[in-house]
SEBATOR-86508 format. One record per residue (C-alpha): residue number from 1; residue in one letter; x, y, z. Coordinates in nm, 2 decimals. Layout:
N
 pos code     xx     yy     zz
 NUM    a      X      Y      Z
...
END
This chain:
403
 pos code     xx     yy     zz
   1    x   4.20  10.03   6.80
   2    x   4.02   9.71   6.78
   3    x   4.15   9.41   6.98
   4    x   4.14   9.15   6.73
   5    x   4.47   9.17   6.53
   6    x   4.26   8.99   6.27
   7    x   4.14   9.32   6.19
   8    x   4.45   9.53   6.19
   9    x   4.65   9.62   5.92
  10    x   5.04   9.66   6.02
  11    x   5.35   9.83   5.83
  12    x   5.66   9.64   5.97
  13    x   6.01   9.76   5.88
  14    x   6.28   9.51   5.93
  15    x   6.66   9.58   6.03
  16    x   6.76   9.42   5.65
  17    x   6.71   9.47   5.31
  18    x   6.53   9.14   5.09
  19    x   6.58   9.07   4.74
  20    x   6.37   9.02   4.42
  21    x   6.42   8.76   4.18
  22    x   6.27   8.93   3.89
  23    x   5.91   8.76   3.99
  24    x   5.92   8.71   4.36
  25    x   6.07   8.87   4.69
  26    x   6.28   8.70   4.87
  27    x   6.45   8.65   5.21
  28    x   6.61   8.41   5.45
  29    x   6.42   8.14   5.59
  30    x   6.42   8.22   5.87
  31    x   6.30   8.60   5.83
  32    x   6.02   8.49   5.57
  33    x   5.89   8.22   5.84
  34    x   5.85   8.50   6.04
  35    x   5.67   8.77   5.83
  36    x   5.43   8.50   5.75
  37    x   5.38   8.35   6.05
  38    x   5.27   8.73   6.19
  39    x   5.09   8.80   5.90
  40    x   4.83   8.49   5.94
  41    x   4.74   8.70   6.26
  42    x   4.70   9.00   6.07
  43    x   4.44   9.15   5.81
  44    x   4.71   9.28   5.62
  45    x   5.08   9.33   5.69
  46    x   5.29   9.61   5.47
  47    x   5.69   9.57   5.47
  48    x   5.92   9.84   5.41
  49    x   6.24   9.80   5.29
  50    x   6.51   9.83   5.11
  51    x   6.49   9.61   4.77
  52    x   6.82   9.42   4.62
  53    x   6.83   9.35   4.25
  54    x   7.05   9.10   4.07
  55    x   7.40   9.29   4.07
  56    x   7.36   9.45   4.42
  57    x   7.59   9.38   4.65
  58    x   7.41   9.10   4.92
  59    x   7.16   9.03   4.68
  60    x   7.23   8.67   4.72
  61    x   7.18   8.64   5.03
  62    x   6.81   8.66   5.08
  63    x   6.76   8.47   4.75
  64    x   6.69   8.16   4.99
  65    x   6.32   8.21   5.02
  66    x   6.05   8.32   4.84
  67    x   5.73   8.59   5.04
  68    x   5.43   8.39   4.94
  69    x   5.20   8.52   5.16
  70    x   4.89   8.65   5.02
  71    x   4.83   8.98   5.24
  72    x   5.22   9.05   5.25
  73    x   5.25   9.34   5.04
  74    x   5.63   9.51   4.99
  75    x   5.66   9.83   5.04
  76    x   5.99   9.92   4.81
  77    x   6.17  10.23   5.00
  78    x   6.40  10.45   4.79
  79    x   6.80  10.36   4.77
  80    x   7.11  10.56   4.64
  81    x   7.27  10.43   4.38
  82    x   7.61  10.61   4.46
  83    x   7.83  10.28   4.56
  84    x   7.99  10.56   4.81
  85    x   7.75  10.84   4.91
  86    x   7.81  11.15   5.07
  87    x   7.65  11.28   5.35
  88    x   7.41  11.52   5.18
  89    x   7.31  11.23   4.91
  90    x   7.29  11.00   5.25
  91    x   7.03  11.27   5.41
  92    x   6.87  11.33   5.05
  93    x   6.83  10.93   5.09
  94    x   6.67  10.96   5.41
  95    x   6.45  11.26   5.35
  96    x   6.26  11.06   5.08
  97    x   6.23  10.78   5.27
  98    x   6.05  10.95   5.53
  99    x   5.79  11.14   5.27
 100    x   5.71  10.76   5.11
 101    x   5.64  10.67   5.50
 102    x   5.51  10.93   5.57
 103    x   5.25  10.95   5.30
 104    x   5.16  10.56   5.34
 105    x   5.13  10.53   5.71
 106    x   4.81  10.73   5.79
 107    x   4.65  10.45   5.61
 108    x   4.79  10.12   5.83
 109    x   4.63  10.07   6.22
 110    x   5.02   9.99   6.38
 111    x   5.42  10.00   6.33
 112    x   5.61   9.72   6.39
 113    x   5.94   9.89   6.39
 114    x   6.33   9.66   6.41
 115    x   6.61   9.77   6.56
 116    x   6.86   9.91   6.47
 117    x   6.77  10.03   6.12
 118    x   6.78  10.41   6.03
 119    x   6.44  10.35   5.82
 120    x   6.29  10.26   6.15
 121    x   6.34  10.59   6.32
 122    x   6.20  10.73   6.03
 123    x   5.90  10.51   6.04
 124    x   5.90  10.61   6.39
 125    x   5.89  10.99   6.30
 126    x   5.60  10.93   6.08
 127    x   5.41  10.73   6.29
 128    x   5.43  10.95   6.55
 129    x   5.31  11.25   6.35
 130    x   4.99  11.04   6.22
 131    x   4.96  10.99   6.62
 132    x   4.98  10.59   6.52
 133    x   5.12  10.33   6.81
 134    x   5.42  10.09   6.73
 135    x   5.62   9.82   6.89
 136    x   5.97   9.74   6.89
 137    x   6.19   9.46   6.81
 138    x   6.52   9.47   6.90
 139    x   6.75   9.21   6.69
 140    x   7.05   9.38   6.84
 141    x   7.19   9.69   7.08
 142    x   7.24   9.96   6.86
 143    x   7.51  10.08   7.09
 144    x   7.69   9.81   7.03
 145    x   7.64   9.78   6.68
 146    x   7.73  10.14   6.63
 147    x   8.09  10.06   6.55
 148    x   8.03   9.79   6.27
 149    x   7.76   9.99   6.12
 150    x   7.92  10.29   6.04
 151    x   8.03  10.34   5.65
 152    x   8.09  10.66   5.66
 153    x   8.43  10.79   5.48
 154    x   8.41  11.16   5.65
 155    x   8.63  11.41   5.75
 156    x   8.74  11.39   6.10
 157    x   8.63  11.08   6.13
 158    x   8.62  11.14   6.54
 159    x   8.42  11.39   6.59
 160    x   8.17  11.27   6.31
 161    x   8.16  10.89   6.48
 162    x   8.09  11.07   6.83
 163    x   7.82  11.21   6.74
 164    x   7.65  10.94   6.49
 165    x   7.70  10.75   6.85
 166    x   7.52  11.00   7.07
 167    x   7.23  11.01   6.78
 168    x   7.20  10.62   6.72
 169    x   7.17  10.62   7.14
 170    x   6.89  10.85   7.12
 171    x   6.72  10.70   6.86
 172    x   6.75  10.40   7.01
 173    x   6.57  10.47   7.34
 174    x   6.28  10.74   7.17
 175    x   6.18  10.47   6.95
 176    x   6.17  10.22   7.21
 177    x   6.08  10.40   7.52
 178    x   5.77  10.53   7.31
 179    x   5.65  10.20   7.19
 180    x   5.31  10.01   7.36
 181    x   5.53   9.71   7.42
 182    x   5.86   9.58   7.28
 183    x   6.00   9.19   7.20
 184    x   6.42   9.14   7.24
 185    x   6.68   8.91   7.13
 186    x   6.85   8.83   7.42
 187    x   6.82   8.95   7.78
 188    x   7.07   9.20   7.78
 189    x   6.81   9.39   7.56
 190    x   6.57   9.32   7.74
 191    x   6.67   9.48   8.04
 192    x   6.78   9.76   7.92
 193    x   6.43   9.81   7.72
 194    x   6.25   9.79   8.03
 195    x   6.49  10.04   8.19
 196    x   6.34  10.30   7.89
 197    x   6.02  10.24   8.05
 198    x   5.83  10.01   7.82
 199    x   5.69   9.70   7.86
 200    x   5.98   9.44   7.72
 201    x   5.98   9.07   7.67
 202    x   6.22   8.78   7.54
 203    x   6.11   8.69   7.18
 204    x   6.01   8.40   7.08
 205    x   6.31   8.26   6.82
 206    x   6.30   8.32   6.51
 207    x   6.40   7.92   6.41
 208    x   6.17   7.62   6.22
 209    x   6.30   7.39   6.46
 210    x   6.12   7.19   6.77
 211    x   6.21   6.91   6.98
 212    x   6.16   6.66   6.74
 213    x   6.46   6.78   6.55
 214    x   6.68   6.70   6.86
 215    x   7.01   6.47   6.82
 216    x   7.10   6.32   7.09
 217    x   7.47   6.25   7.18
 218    x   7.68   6.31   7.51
 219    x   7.99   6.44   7.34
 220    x   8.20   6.49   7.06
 221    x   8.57   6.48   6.98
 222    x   8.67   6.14   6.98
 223    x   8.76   6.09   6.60
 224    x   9.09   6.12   6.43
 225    x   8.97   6.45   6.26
 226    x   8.77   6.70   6.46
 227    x   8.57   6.92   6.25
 228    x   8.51   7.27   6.34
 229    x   8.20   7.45   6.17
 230    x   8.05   7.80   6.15
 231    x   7.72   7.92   5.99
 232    x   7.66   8.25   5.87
 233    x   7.65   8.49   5.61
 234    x   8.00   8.60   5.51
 235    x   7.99   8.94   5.56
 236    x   8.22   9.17   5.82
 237    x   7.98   9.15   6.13
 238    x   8.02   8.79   6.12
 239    x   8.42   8.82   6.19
 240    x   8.49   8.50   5.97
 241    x   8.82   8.65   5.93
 242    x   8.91   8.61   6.27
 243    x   8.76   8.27   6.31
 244    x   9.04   8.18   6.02
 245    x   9.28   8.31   6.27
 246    x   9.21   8.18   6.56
 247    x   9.19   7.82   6.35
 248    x   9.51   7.90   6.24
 249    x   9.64   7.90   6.58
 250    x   9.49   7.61   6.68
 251    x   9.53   7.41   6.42
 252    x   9.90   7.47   6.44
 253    x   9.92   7.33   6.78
 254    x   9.70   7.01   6.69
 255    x   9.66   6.87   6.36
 256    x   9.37   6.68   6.38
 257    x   9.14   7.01   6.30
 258    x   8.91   7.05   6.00
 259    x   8.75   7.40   5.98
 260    x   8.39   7.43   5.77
 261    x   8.23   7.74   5.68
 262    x   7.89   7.76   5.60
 263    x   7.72   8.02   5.41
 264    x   7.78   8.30   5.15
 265    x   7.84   8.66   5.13
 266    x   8.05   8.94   4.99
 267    x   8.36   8.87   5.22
 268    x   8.39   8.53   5.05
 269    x   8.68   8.60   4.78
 270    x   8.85   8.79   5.08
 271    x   8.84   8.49   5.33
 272    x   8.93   8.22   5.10
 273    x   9.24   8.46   5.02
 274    x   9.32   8.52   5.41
 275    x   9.27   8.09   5.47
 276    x   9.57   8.06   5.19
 277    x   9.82   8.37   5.32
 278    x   9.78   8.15   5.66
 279    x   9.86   7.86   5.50
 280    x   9.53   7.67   5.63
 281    x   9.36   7.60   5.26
 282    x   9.39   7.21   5.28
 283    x   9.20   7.24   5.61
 284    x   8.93   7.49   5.59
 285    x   8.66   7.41   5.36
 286    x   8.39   7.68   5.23
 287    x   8.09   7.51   5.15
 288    x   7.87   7.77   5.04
 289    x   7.50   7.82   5.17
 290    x   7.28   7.52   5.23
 291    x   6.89   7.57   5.13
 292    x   6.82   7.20   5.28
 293    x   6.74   7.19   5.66
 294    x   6.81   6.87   5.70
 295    x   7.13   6.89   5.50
 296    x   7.24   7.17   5.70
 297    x   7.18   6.96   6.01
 298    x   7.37   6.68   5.92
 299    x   7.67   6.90   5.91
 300    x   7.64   7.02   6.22
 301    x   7.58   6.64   6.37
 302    x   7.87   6.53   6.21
 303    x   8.11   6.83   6.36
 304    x   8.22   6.85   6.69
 305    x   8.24   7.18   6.82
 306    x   8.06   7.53   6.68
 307    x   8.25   7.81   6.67
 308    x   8.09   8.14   6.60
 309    x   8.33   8.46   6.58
 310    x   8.09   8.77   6.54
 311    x   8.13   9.13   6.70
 312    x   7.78   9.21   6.72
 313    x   7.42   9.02   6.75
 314    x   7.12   8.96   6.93
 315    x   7.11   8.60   6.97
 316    x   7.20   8.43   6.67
 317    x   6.96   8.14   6.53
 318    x   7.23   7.90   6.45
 319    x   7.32   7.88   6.85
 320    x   6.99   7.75   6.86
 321    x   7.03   7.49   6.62
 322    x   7.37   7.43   6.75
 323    x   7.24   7.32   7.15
 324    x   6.93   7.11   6.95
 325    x   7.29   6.91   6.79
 326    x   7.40   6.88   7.12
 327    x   7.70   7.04   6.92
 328    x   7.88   7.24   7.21
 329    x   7.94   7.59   7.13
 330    x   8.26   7.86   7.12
 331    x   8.17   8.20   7.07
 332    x   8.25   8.57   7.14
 333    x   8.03   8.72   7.41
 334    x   7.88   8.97   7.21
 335    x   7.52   9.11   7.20
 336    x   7.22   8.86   7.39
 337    x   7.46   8.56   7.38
 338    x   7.58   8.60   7.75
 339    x   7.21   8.63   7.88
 340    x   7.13   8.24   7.75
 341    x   7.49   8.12   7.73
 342    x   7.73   8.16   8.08
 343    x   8.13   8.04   8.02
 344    x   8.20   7.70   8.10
 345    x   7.83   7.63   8.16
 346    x   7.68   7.57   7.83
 347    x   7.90   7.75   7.60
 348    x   8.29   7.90   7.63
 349    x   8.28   8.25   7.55
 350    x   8.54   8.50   7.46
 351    x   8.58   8.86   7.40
 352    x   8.50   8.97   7.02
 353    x   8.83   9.01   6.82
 354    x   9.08   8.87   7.09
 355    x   9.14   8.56   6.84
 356    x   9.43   8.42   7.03
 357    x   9.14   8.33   7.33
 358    x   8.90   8.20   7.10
 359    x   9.18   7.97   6.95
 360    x   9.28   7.90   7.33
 361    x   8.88   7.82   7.39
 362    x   8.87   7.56   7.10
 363    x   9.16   7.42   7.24
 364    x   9.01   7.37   7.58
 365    x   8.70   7.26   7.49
 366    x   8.91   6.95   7.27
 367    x   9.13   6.90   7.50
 368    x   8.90   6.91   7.80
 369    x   8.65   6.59   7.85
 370    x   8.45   6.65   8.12
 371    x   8.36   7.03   8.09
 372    x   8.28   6.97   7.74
 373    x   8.07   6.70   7.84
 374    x   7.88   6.89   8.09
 375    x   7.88   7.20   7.84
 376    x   7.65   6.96   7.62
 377    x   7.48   6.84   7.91
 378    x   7.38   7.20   8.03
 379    x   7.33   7.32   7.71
 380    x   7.05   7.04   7.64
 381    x   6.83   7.18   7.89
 382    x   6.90   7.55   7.78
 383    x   6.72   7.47   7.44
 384    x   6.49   7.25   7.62
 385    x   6.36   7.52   7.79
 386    x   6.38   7.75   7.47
 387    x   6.11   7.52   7.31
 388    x   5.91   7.51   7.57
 389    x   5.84   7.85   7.57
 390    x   5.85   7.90   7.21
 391    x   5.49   8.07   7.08
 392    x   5.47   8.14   6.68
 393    x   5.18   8.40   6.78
 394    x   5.38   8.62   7.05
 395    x   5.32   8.93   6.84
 396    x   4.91   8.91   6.78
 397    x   4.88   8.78   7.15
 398    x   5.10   9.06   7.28
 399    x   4.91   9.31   7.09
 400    x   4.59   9.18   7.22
 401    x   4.72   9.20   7.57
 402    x   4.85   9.57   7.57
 403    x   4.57   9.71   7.33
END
């Protein structure tokens, strides 16, 4: 292995699918920032993946950015076209993804395998068999996001989900435990890498911001209307539906509330359904996704509080872009979140899916002057020190270090 990632050439295997336009592929800002920000320290970096074509469901949703890159090259990995697949067309799926990575990886010098993502303990299989090294990133606990992964419409349902459990938890720490080195979202993740017995580190955020995009204030809700806003893709891991809840609750005690949702997804028709059978339609907005930085941060400079509802994550960008709004946060403790964020410190957490506490949480942190005050206070210096230690070439120096 030579020790200049200049010269290496690296298949990565992210824990999402991207899209192509008919020209281009595309992703979300923030993932394509990434893969190209690696790849300028790379001689050449592969991506395999899954491939969504107009009329998939979630194409649109990595449609926000095109993969320019010159030595990014897609690696397109085979998909079922049942809408509902069985298990043996689910293991026929998986079988020919592993011979297309198995037959491409003796070419490529390192994995760069995310977690969790089935295609990545397959990658992991191959590599292994080719006797090539990988590293890990970990955008979420697999454990954890066992529940809210699993599709499967099986008989005995129990025994089936017990033991798709036990298998994702052994997965989980082969692939890691065997890696040179691994980056996590999130201390939690962290920890428990290091635990597997490989060398584990924070990663640097996956975000376009820096200090310069700071907005300075001391506090919010002091208006006649407090706006409430949430930013993410409108799927079922997000929990959108019980964000509309909780609202619902709150708003009912205090009228002043305004509710915006930002982004777009395949639970859309179903939440604007759910905001009208709770009778909140004239104060919940949907605005759709915003391409525009700067538009999206005037949205979240003019709210007051961010609320994010999700039952799994690592550590979500928009929390970052939340503390650099001084925009004080309310979110479910889930994933990496309570390894940055600490209740009434800089953030108010609750348990995932216990809406009536997250509606109780927005209520405090309205009602509440001076912890919300010193939640924005303390959660200035949290991103402070997030920028600070923020390094676009983590991956190559990390790779240098261990290699």
């Amino acid at each position: 292995m030579n020790n200049c990632s200049k010269d290496l050439s690296m298949i990565l295997m992210p824990d999402g699918p991207i899209s192509f336009d008919g020209k281009d592929f595309r992703s979300s800002k923030g993932e394509r920032l990434y893969f190209e920000s690696l790849a300028k320290d790379l001689n050449r970096l592969f991506i395999a993946t899954f491939v969504l074509r107009e009329g998939d469901e979630s194409y649109e949703l990595n449609l926000h950015s095109t993969i320019s890159s010159k030595n990014i090259t897609i690696i397109e990995l085979p998909v079922s076209r049942s809408k509902n697949p069985n298990v043996f067309l689910k293991a026929m799926q998986f079988f020919r993804v592993f011979i297309k990575l198995f037959l491409f990886v003796r070419k490529i010098d390192i994995g760069y395998l995310f977690l969790p993502s089935y295609p990545s303990a397959l990658g992991w299989l191959a590599l292994k068999i080719w006797r090539k090294p990988h590293i890990v990133y970990g955008a979420d606990d697999w454990v954890q996001a066992s529940e809210s992964m699993f599709k499967w419409e099986v008989k005995n349902k129990s025994l089936f989900y017990r033991t798709y459990l036990f298998l994702n938890k052994v997965m989980e720490r082969v692939v890691v435990s065997s890696s040179v080195f691994s980056v996590a979202a999130g201390g939690q993740l962290v920890e428990k890498y290091e635990k597997f017995g490989t060398y584990s580190y924070a990663t640097t955020p996956r975000m376009t911001l820096s200090s310069d995009d700071i907005y300075e204030r001391d506090d919010t809700c002091n208006n006649q209307i407090i706006n409430l806003v949430n930013v993410g893709s409108l799927i079922h891991d997000k929990a959108q539906h019980n964000l509309l809840e909780s609202f619902a609750i709150a708003s009912s005690k205090d009228n002043r509330l305004q509710l915006q949702i930002i982004g777009e997804g395949p639970e859309n028709n179903n939440l604007r359904l759910l905001a009208k059978n709770l009778e909140i339609t004239s104060k919940v907005r949907f605005i759709g996704y915003i391409e525009s930085e700067s538009t999206l941060y005037k949205y979240l400079q003019n709210a007051d509080i961010f609320v994010l509802s999700s039952v799994t994550e690592g550590f979500p960008r928009v929390l970052y872009e939340a503390m650099t709004m001084r925009l004080p946060i309310v979110s479910t403790n889930v994933g990496g979140i309570p390894n940055l964020l600490t209740n009434k410190v800089n953030a108010l957490l609750v348990d995932h899916g216990k809406n009536s506490d997250l509606a109780e949480a927005i209520s405090l942190m309205i009602d509440d002057r001076h912890l919300r005050r010193n939640i924005i206070q303390n959660a200035s210096k949290t991103i402070d020190e997030v920028f600070k230690k923020m390094d676009l070439s983590q991956i190559s120096k990390l790779i240098e270090t261990h290699f």
